[in-house]
PDB file of N, CA, C and O in Angstrom:
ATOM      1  N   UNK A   1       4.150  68.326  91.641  1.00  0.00           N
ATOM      2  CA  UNK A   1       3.164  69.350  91.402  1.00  0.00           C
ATOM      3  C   UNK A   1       3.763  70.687  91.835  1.00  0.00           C
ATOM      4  O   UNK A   1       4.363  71.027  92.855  1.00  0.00           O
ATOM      5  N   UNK A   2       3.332  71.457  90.509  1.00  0.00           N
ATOM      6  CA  UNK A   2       3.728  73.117  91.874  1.00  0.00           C
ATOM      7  C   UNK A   2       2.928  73.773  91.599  1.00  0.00           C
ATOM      8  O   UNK A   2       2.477  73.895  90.459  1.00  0.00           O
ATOM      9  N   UNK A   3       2.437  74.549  92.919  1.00  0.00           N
ATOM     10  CA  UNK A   3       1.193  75.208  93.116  1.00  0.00           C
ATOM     11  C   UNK A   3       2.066  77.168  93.310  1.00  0.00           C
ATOM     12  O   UNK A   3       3.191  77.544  93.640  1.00  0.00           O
ATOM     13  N   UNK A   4       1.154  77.687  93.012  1.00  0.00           N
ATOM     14  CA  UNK A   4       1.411  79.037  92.861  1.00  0.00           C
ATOM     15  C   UNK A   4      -0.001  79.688  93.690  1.00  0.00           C
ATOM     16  O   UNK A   4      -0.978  79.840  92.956  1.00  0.00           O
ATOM     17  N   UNK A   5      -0.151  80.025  94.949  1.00  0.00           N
ATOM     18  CA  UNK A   5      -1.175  80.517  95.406  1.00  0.00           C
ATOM     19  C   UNK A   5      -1.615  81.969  95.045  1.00  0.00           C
ATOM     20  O   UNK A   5      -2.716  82.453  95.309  1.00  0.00           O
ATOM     21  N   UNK A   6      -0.576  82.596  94.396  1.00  0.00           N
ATOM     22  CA  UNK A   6      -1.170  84.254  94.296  1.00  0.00           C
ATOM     23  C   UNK A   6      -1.324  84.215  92.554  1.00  0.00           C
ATOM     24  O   UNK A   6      -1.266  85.221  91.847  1.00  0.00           O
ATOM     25  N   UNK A   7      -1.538  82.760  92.040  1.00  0.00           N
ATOM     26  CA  UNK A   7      -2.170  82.707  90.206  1.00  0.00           C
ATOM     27  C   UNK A   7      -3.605  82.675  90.627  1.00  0.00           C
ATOM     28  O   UNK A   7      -3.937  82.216  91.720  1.00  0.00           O
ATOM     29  N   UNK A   8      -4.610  83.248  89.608  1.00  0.00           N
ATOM     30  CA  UNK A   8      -5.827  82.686  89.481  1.00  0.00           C
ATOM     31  C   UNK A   8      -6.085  81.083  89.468  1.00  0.00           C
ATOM     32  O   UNK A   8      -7.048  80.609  90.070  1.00  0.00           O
ATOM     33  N   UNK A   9      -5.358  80.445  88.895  1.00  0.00           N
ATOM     34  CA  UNK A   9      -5.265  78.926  88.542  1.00  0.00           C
ATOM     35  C   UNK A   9      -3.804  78.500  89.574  1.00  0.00           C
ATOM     36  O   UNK A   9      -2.672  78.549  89.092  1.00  0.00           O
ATOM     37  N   UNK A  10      -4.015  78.168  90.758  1.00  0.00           N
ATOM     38  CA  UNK A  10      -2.757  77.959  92.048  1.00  0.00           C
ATOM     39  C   UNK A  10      -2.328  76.808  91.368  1.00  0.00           C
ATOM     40  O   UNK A  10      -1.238  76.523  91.863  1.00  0.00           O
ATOM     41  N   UNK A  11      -2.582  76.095  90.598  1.00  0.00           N
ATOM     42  CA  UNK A  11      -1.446  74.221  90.392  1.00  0.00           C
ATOM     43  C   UNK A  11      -1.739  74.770  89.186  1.00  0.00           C
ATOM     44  O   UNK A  11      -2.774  74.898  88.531  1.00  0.00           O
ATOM     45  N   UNK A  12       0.000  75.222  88.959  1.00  0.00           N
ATOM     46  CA  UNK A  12       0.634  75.712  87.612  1.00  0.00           C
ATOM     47  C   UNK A  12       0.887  74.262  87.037  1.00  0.00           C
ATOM     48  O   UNK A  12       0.231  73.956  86.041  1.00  0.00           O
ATOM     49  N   UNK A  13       1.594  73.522  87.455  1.00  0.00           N
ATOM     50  CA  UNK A  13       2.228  72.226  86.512  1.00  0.00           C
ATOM     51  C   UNK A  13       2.267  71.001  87.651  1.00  0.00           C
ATOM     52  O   UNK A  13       2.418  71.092  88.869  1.00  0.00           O
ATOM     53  N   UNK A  14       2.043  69.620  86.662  1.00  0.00           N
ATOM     54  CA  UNK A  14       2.043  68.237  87.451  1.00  0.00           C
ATOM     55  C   UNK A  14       2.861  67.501  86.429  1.00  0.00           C
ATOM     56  O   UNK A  14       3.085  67.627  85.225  1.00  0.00           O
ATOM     57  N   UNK A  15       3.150  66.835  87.211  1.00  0.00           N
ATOM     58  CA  UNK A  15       4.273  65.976  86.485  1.00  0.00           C
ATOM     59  C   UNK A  15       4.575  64.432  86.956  1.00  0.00           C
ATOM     60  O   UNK A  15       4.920  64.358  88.135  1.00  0.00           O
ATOM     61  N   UNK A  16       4.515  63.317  86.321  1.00  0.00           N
ATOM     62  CA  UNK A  16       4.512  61.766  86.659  1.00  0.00           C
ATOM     63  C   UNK A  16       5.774  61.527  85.963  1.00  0.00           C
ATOM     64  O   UNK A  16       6.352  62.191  85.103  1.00  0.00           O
ATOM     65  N   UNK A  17       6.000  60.676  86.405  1.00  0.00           N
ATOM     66  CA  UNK A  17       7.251  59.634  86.353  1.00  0.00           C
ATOM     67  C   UNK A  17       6.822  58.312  86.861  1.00  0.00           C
ATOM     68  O   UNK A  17       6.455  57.933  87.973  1.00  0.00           O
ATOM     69  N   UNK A  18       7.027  57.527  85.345  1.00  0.00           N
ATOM     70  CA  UNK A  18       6.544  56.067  85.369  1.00  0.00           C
ATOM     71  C   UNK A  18       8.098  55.187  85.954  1.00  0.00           C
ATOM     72  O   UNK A  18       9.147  55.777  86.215  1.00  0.00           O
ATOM     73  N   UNK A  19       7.941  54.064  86.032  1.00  0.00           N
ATOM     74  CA  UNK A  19       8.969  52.867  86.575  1.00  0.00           C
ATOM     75  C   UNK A  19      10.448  53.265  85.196  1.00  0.00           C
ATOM     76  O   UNK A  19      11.650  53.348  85.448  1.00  0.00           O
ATOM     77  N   UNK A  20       9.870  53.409  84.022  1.00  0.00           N
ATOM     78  CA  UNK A  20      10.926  53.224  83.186  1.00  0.00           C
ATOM     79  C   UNK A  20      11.908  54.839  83.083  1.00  0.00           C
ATOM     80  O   UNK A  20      12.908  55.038  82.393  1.00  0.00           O
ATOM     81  N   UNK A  21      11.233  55.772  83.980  1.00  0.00           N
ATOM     82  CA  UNK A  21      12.065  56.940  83.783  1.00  0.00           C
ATOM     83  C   UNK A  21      13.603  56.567  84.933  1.00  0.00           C
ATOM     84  O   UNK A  21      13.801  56.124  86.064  1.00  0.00           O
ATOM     85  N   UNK A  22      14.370  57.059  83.817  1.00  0.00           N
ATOM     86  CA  UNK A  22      16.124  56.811  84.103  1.00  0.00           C
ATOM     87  C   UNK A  22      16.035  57.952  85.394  1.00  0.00           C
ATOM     88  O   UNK A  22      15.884  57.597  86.563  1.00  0.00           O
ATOM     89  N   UNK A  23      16.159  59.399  84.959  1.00  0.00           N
ATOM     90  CA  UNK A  23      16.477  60.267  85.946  1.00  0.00           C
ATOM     91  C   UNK A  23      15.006  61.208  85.925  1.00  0.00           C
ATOM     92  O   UNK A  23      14.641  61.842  84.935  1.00  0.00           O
ATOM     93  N   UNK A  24      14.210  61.150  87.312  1.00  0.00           N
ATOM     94  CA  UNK A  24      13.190  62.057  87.587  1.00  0.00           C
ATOM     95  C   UNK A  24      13.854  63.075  88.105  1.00  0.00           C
ATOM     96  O   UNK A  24      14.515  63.312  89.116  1.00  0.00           O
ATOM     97  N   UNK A  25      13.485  63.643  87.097  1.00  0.00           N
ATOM     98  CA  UNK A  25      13.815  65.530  87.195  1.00  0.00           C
ATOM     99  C   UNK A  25      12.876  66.279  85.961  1.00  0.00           C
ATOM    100  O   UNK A  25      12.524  65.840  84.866  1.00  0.00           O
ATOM    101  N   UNK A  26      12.670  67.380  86.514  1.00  0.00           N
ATOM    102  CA  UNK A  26      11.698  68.168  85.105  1.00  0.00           C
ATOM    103  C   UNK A  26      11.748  69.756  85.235  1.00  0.00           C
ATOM    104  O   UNK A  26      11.536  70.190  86.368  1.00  0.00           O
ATOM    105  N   UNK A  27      11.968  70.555  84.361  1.00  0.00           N
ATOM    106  CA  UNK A  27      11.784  71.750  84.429  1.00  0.00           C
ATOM    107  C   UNK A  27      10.842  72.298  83.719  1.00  0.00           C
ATOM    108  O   UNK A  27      10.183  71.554  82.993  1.00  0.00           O
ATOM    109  N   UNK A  28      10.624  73.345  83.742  1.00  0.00           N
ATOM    110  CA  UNK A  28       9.622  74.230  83.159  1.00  0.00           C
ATOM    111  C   UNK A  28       9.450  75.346  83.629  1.00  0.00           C
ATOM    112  O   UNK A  28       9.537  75.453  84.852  1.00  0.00           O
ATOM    113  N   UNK A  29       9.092  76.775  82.652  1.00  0.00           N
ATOM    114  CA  UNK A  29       8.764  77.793  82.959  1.00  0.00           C
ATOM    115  C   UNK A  29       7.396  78.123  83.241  1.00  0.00           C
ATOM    116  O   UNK A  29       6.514  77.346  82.875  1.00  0.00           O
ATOM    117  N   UNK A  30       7.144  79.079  83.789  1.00  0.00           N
ATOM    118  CA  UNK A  30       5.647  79.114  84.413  1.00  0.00           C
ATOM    119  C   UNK A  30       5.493  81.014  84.050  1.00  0.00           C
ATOM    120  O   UNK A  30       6.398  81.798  83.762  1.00  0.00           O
ATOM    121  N   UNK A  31       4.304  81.225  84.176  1.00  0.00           N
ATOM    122  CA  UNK A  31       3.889  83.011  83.819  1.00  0.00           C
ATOM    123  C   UNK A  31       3.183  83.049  85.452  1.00  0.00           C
ATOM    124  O   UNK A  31       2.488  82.093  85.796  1.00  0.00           O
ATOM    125  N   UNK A  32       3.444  84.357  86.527  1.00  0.00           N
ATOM    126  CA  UNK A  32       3.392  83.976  87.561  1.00  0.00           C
ATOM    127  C   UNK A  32       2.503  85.807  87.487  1.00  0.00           C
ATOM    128  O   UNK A  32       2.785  86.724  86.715  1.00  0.00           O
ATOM    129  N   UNK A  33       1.731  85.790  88.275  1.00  0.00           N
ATOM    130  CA  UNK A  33       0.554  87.196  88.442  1.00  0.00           C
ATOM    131  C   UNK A  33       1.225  88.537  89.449  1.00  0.00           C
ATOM    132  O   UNK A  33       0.997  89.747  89.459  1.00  0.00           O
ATOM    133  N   UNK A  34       2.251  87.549  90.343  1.00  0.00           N
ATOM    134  CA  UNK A  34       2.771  88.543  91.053  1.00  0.00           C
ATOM    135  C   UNK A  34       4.104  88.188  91.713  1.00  0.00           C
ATOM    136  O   UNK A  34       4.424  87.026  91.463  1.00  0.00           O
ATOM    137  N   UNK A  35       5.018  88.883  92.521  1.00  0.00           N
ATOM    138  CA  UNK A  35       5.368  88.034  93.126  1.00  0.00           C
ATOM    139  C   UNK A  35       4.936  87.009  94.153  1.00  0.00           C
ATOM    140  O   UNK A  35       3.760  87.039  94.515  1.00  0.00           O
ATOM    141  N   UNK A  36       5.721  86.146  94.639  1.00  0.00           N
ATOM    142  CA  UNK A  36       4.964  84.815  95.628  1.00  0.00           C
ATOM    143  C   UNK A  36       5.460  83.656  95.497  1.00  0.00           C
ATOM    144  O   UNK A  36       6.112  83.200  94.558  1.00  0.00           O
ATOM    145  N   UNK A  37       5.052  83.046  96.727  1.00  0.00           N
ATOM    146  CA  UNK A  37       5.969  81.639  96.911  1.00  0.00           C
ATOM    147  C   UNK A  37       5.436  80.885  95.830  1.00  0.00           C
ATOM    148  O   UNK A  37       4.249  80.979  95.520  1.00  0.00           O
ATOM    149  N   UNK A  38       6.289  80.096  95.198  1.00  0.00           N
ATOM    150  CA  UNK A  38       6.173  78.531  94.580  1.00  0.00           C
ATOM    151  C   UNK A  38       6.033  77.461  95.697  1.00  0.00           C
ATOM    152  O   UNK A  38       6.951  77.549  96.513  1.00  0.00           O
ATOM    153  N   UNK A  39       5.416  76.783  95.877  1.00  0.00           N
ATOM    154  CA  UNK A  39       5.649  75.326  96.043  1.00  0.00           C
ATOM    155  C   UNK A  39       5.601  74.001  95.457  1.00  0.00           C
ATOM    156  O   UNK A  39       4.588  73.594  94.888  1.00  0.00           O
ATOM    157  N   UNK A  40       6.596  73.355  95.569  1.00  0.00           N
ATOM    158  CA  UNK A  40       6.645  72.131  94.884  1.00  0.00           C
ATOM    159  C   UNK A  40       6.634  71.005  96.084  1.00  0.00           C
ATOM    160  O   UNK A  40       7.191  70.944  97.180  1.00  0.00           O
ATOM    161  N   UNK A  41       5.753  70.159  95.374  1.00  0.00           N
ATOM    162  CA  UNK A  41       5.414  68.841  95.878  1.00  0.00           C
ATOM    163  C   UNK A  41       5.528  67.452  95.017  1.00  0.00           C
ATOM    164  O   UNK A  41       5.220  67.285  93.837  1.00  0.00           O
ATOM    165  N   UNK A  42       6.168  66.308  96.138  1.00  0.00           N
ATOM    166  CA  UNK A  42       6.564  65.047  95.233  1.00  0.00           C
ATOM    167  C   UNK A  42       6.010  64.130  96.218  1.00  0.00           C
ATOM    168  O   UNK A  42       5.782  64.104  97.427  1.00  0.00           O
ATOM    169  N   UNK A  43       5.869  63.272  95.029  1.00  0.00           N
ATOM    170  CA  UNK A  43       5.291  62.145  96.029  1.00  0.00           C
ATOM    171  C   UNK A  43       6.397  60.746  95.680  1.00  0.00           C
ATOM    172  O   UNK A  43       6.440  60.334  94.521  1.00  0.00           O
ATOM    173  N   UNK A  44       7.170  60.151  96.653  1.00  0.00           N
ATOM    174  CA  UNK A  44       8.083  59.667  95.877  1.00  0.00           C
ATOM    175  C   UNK A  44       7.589  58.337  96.104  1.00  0.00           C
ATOM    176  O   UNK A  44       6.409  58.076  96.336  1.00  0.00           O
ATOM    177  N   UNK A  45       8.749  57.306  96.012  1.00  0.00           N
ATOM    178  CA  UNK A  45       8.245  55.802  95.521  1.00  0.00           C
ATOM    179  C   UNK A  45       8.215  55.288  96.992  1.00  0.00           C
ATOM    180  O   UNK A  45       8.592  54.124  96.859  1.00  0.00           O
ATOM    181  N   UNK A  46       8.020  55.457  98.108  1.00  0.00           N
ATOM    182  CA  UNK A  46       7.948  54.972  99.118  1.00  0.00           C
ATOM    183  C   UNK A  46       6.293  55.688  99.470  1.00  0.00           C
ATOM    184  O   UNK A  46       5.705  54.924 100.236  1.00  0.00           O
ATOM    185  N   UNK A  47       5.597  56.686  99.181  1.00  0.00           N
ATOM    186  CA  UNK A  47       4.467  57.023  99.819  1.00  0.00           C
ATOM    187  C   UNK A  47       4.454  58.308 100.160  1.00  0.00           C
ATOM    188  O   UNK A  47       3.546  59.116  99.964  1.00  0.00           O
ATOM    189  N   UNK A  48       5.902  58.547 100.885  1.00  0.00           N
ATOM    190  CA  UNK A  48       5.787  59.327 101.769  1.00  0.00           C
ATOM    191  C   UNK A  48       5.816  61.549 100.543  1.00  0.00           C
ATOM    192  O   UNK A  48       5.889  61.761  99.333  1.00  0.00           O
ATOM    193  N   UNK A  49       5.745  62.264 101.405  1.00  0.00           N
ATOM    194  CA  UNK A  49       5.352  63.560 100.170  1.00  0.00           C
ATOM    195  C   UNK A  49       6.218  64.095 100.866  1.00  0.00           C
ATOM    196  O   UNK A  49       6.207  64.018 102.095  1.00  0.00           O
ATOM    197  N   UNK A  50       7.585  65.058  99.832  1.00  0.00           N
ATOM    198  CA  UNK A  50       8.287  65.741 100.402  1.00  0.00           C
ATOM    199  C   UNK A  50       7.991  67.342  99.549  1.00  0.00           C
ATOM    200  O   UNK A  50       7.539  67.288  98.406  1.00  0.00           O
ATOM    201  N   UNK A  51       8.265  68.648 100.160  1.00  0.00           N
ATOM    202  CA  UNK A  51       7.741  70.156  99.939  1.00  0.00           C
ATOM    203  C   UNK A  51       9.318  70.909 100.217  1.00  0.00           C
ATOM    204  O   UNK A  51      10.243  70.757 101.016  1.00  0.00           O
ATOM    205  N   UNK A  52       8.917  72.046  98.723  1.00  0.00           N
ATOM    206  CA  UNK A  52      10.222  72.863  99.151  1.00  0.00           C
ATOM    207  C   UNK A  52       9.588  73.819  98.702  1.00  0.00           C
ATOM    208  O   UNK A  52       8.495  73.604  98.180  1.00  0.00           O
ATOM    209  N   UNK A  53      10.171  75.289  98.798  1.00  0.00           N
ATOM    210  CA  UNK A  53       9.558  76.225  98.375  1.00  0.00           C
ATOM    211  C   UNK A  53      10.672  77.547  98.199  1.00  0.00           C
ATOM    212  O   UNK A  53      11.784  77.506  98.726  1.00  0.00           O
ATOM    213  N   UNK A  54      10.184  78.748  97.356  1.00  0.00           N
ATOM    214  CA  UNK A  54      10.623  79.513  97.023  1.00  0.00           C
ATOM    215  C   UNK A  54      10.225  80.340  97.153  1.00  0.00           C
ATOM    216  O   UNK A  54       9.357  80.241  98.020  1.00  0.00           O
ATOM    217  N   UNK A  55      10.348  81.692  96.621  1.00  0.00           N
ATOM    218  CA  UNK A  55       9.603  83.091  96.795  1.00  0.00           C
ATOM    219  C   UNK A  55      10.314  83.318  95.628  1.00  0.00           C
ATOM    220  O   UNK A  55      11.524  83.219  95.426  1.00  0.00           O
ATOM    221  N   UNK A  56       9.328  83.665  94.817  1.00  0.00           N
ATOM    222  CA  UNK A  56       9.953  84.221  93.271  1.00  0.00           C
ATOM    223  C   UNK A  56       9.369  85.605  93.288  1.00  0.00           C
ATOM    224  O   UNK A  56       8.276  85.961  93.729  1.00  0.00           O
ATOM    225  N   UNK A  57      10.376  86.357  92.683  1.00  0.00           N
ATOM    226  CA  UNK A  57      10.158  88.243  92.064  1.00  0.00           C
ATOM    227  C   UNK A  57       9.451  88.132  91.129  1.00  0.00           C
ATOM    228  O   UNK A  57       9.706  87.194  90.374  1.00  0.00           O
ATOM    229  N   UNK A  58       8.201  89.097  90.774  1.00  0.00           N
ATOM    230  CA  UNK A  58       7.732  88.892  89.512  1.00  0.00           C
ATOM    231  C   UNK A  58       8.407  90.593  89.419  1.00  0.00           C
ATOM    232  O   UNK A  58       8.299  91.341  90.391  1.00  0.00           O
ATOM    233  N   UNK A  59       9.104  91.049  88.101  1.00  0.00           N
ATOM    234  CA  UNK A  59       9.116  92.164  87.754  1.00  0.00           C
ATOM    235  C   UNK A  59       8.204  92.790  86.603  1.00  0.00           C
ATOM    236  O   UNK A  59       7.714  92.112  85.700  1.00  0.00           O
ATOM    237  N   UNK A  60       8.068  93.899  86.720  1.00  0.00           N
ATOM    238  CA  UNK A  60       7.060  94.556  84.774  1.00  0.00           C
ATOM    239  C   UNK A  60       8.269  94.090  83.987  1.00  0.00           C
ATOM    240  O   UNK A  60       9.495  94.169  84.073  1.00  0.00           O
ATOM    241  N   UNK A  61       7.325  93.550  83.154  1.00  0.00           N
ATOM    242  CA  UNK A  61       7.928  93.475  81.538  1.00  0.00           C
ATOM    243  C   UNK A  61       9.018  92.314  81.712  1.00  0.00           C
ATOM    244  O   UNK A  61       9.817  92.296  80.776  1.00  0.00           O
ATOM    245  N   UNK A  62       9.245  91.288  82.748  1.00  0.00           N
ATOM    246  CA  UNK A  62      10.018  90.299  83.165  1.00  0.00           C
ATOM    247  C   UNK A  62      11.421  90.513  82.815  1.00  0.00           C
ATOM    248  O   UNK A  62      12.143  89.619  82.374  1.00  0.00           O
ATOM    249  N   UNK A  63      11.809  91.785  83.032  1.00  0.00           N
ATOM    250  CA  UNK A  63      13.347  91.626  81.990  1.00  0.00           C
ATOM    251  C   UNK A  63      14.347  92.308  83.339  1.00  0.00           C
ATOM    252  O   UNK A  63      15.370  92.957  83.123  1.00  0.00           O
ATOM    253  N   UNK A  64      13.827  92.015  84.682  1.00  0.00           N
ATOM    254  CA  UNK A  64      14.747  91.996  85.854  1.00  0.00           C
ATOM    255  C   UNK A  64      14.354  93.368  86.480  1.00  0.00           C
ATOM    256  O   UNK A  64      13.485  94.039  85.922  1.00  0.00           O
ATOM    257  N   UNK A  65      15.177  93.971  88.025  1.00  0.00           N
ATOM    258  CA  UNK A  65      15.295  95.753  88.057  1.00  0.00           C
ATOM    259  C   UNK A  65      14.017  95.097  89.086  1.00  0.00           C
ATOM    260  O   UNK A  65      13.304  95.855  89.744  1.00  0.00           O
TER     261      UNK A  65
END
């Protein structure tokens, strides 16, 4: 899951992985309101939930600067 706390809608994207997926990994782009941390959350095959996080730039007009 990754949650975006400074979106109107904070859980941008979720994502499952059944028994038959080869390699769990997933990307995706997201439209973000400002800058602000990402967090991502997994829940892996033992139970246990591991968290990492980022701080992403939002710039005008997304084209960097």
């Amino acid at each position: 899951m990754l949650l975006a706390a400074g979106n109107p809608e904070p859980a941008v994207a979720t994502f499952v992985f059944g028994p038959a997926a080869g390699s769990q990994m997933a990307a995706t782009r997201i439209r973000l309101a400002k800058t602000q941390e990402v967090v991502a959350l997994a829940k892996m095959a033992d139970g246990s939930i591991v968290q990492t996080s980022a701080t992403v730039k939002v710039t005008i007009g997304g084209c960097g600067g």
